[in-house]
KOLDOGU-982111 format. One record per atom (N, C-alpha, C): x, y, z; residue in three letters. Coordinates in steps of 0.001 Angstrom, whole numbers, plus 500000, padded with zeros to 6 digits. Example, Ala and Ser with C-alpha at 12.3 -4.5 7.8 and 13.67 -1.06 7.14 Angstrom:
residues 2
513190494310507800ALA 512300495500507800ALA 513200496700507800ALA 512850497750507080SER 513670498940507140SER 512900500030507870SER 
end
This chain:
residues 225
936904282568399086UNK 935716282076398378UNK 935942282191396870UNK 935424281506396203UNK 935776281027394310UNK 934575282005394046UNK 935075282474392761UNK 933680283465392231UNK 932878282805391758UNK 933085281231391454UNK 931647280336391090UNK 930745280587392566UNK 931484280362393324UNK 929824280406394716UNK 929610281258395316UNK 929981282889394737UNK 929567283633394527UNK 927916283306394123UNK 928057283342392796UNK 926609283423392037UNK 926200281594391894UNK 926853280553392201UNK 925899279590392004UNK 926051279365393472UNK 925051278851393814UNK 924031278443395010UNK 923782276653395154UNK 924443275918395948UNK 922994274913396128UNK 921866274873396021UNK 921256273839395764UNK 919866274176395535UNK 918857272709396394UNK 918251273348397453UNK 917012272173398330UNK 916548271494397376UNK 916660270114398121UNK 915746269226397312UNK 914782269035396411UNK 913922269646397362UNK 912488270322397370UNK 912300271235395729UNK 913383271990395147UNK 913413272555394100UNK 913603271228392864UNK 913741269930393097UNK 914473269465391940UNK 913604269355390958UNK 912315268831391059UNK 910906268133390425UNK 910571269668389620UNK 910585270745390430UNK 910232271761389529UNK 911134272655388976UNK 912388272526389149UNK 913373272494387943UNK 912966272275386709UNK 913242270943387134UNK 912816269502385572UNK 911714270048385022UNK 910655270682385865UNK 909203270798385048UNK 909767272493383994UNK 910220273364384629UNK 910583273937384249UNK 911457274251382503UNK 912743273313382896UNK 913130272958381766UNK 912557272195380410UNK 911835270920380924UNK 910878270549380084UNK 910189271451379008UNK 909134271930379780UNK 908733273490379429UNK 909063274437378487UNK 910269274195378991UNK 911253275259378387UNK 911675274805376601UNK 912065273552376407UNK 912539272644375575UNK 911249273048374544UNK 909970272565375232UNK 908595273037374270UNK 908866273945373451UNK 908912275253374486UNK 908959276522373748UNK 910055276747372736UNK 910871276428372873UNK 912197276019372110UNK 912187275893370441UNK 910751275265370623UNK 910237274454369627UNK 908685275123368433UNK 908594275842369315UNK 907765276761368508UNK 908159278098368294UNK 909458278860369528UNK 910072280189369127UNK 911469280113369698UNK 912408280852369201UNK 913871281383370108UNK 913587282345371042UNK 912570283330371075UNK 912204284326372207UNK 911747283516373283UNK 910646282720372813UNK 909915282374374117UNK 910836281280374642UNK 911743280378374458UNK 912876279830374424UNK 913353280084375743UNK 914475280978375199UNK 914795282047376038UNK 914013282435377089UNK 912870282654376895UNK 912306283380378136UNK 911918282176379041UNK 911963281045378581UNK 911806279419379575UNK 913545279773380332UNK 914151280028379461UNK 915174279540380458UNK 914960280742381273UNK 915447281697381281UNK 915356282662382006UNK 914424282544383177UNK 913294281959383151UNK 912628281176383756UNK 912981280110385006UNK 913425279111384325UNK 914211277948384842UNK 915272278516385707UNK 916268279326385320UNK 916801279996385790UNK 916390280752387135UNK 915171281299387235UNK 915047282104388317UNK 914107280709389176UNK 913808279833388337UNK 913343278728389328UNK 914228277526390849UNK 915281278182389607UNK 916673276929390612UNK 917056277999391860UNK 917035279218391523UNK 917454280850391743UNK 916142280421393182UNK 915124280605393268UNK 914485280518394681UNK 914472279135395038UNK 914637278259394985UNK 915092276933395492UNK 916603276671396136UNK 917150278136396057UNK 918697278050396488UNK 918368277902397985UNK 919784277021398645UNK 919622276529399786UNK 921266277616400527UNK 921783278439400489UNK 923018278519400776UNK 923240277991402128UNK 924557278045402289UNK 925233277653403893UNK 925241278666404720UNK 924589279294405555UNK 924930280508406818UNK 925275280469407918UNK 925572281260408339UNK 926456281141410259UNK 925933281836410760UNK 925296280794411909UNK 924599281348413021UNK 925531282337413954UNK 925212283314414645UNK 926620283643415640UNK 926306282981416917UNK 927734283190417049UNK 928246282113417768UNK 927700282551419150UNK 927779283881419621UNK 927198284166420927UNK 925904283469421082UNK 925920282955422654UNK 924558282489423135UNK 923851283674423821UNK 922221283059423648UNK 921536283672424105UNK 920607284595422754UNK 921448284744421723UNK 920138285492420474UNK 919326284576419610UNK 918512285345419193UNK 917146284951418491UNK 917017285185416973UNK 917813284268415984UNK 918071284750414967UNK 917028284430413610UNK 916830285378412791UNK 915893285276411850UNK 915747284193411367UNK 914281283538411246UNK 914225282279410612UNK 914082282511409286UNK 913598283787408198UNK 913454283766406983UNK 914627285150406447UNK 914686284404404966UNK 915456285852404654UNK 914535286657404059UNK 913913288375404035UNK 913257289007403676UNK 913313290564404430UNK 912481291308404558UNK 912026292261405151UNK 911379292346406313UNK 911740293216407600UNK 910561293160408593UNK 909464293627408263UNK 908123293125408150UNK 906702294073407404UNK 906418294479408850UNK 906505294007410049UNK 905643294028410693UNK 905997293798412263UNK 906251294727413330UNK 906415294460415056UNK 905269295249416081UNK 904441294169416427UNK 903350294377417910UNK 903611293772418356UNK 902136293738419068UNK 901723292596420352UNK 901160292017419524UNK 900855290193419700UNK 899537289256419269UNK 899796288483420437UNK 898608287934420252UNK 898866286478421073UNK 899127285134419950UNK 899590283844419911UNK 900256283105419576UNK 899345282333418893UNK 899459281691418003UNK 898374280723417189UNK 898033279673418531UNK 896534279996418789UNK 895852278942419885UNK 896018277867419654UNK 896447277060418478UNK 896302275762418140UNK 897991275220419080UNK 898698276274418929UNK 899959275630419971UNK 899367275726421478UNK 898485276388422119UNK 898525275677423535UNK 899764276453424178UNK 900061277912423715UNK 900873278359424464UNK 899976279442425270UNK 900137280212426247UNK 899149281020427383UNK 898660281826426052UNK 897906282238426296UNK 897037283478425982UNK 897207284704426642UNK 898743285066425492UNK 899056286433426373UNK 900032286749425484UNK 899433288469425217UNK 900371288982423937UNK 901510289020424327UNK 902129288733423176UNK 903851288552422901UNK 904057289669422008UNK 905670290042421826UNK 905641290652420831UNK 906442289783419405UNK 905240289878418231UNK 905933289294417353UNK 906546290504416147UNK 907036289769415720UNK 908033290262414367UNK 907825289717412977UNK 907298290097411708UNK 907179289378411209UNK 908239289684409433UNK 908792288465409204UNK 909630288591407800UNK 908707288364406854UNK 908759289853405776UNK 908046288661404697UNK 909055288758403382UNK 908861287670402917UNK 909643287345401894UNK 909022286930400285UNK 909436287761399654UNK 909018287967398114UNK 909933287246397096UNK 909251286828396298UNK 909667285728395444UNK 911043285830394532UNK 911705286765395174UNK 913068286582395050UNK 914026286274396410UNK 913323286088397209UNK 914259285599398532UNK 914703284024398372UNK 915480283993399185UNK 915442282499399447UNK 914444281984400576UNK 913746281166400343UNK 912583280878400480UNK 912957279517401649UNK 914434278981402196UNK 914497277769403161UNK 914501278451404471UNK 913534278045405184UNK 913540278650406674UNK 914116277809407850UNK 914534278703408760UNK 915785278217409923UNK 915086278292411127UNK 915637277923412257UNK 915269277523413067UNK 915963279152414055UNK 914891280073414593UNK 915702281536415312UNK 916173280790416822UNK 915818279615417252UNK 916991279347418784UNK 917031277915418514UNK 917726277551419252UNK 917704276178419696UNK 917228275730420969UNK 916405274189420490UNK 915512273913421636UNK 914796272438420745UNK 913932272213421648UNK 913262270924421497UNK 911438271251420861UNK 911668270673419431UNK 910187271155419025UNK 908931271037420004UNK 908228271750421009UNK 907788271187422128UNK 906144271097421427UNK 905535271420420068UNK 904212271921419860UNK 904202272255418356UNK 903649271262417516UNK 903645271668415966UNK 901979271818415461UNK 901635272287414658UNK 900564272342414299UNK 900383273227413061UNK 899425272826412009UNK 898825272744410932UNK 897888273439410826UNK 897241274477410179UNK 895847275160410322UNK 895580275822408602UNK 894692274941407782UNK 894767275703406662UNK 893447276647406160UNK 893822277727405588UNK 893159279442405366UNK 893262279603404516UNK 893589281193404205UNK 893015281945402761UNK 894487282154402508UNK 894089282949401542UNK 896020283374400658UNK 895968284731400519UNK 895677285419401779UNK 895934286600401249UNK 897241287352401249UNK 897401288747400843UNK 898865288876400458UNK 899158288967401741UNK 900828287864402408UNK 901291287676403015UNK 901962288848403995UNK 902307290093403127UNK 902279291390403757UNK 901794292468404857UNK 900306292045404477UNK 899266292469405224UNK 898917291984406899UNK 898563292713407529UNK 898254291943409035UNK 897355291187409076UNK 896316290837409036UNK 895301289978408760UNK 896239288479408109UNK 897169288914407460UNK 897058287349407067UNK 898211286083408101UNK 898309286982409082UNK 898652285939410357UNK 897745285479411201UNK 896626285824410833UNK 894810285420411842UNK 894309284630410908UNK 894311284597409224UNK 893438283909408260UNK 894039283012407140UNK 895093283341407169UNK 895783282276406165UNK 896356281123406452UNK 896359280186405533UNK 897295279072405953UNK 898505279003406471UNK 898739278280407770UNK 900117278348408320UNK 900157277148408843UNK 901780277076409654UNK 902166275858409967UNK 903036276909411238UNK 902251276281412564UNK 903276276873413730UNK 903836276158414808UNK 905190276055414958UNK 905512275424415662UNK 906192276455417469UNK 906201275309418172UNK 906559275748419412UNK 908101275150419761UNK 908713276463419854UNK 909831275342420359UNK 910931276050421855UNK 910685275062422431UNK 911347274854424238UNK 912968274788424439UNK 912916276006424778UNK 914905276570424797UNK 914723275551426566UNK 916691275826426349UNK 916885274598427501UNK 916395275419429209UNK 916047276594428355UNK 915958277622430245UNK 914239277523430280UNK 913494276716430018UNK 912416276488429669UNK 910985277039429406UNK 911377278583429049UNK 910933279346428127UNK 910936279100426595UNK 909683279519426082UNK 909029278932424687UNK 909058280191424024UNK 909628280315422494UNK 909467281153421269UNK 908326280170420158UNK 907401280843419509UNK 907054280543418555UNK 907152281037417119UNK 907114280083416444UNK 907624280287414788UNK 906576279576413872UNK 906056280942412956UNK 904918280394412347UNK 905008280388410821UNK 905168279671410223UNK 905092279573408342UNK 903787280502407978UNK 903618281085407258UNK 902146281714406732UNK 902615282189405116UNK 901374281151404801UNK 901575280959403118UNK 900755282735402710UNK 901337282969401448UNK 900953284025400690UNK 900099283940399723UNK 899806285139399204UNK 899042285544397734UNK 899826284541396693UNK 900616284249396689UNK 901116283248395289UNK 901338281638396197UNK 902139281908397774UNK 902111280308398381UNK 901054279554398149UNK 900897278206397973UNK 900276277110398115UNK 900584276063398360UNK 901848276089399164UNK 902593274555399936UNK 903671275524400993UNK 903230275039401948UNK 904060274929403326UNK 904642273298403401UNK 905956273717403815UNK 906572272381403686UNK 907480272579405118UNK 907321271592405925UNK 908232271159407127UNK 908932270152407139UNK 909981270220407692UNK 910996268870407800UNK 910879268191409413UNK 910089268575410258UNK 910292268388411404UNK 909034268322411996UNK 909448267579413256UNK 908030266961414388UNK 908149266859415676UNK 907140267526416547UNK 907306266918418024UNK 908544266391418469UNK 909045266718419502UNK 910303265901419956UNK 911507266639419243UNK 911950266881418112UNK 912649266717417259UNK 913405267753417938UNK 915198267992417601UNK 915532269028418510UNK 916610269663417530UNK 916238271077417417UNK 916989271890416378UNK 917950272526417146UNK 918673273167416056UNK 919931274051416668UNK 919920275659416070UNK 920383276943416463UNK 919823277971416331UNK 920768277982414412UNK 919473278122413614UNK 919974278572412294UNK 919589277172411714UNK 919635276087411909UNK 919133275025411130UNK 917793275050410765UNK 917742274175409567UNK 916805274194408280UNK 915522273636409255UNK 914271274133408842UNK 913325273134409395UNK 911585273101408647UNK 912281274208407197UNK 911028273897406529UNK 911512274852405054UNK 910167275265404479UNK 909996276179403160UNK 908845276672402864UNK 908523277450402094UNK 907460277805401831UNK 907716278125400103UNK 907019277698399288UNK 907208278022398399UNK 906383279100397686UNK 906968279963397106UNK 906764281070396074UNK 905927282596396658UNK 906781282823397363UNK 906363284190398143UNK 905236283683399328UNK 905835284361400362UNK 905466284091401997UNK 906042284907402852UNK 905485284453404315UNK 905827285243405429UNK 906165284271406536UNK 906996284938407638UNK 907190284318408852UNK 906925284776410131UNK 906150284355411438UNK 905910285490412113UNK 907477284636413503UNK 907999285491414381UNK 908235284650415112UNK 907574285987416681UNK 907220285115417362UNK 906632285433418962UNK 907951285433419813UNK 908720286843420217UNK 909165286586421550UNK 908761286049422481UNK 909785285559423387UNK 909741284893424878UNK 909068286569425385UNK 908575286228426324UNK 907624287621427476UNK 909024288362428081UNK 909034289892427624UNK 909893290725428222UNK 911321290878427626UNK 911327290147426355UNK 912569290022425501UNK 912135291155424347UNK 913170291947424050UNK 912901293256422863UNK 913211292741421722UNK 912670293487420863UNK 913613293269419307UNK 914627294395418829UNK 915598293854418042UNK 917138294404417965UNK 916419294624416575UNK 916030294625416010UNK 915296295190414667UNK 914114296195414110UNK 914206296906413366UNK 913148297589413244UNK 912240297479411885UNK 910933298077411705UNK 910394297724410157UNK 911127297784409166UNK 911000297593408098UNK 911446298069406847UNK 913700297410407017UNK 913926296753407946UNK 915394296407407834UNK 915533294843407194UNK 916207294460406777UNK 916355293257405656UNK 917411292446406756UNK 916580291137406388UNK 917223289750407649UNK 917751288581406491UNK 918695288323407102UNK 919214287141406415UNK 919187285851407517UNK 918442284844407066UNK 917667283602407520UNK 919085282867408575UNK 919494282891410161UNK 920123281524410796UNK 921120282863410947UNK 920969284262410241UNK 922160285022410833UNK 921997285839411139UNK 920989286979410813UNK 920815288368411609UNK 919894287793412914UNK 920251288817413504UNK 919874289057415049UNK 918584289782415059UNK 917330288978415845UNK 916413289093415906UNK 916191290193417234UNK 916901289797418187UNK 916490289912420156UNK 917763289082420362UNK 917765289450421536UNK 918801288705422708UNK 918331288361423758UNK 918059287537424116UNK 917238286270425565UNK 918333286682426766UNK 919627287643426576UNK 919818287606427890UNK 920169289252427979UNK 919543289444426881UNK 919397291630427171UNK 918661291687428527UNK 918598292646429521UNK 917939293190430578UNK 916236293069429841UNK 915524292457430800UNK 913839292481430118UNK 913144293674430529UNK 912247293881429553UNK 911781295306428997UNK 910887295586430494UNK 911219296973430672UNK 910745297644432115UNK 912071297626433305UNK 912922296244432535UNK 913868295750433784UNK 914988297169433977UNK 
end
């Protein structure tokens, strides 16, 4: 690996428009001080900086459940599943990443399967951290149908600073474990719902990197088994 891609990053689409606004911005300040100048770019800088898209590797073993966001675990119970997917009404255990406005902010897809159930529900902004804000805030949750035809769900939930959930994908559509399938911009959370009787290989407070750490394993012995 070159020590340029080390520290420079691709950068999602999705970042380009507010780049530009950024720099613009920046040019202003330019223009009335050299500090505040500076502090645009520095700025701009950390703007291209969470719009980074890098390349990751899923592992290759079948059968795991790999993090859809990069961040922190805040959070592992029981819930039951956002009702608006139409999956049973019956606690799962979820896991949830949250990710602070220095993460990379492009979210992956934790299995592969066929989007079987998408849905939209918009709420409050509270800080994304907190438990409550997977019952009241804005999210975007999708359902998606592994080929053994058991269902995981994966839910976007905007934060205290989010105000755009962004998806690339719809009904039908069929991902692969670690591919791109949305964003959230500027600090957020992710919840994902085990399949019934599948554990998690993670605990609170451990740091996930998005399409590569290991969430669970779908063919570990199921819990009680």
């Amino acid at each position: 690996m070159r020590m340029r891609d080390t520290f420079i990053k691709p950068m999602h689409r999705e970042g380009i428009r507010f780049v530009a606004i950024f720099a613009v911005v920046t040019l202003g300040l330019f223009l009335l001080s050299d500090l505040l100048g500076w502090i645009g770019v520095g700025l701009t800088i950390w703007c291209y900086y969470f719009f980074r898209d890098p390349v990751r590797f899923p592992p290759a073993r079948p059968g795991v459940i790999v993090s859809p966001a990069d961040g922190i675990v805040s959070l592992i119970e029981e819930a039951v599943p956002p009702a608006e997917l139409g999956m049973p009404d019956v606690p799962l255990t979820r896991i949830s990443v949250f990710m602070n406005v220095f993460n990379c902010h492009v979210n992956r897809s934790p299995v592969a399967g066929e989007v079987a159930s998408l849905a939209y529900r918009p709420g409050k902004f509270f800080n994304a951290s907190l438990d409550k804000a997977s019952a009241d805030n804005e999210r975007n949750s999708l359902c998606i149908r592994m080929d053994d035809g058991r269902d995981l769900a994966v839910v976007q939930i905007a934060g205290l600073v989010a105000r755009r959930i962004v998806c690339f994908v719809k009904p039908g559509d069929r991902l692969q474990t670690g591919e791109r399938f949305g964003l959230i911009r500027f600090g957020s959370r992710l919840d994902v719902y085990l399949p019934v009787g599948v554990m998690p290989l993670v605990s609170i407070g451990q740091t996930m990197v998005a399409g590569e750490t290991v969430l669970a394993d779908l063919l570990s012995p199921p819990q009680g088994g």
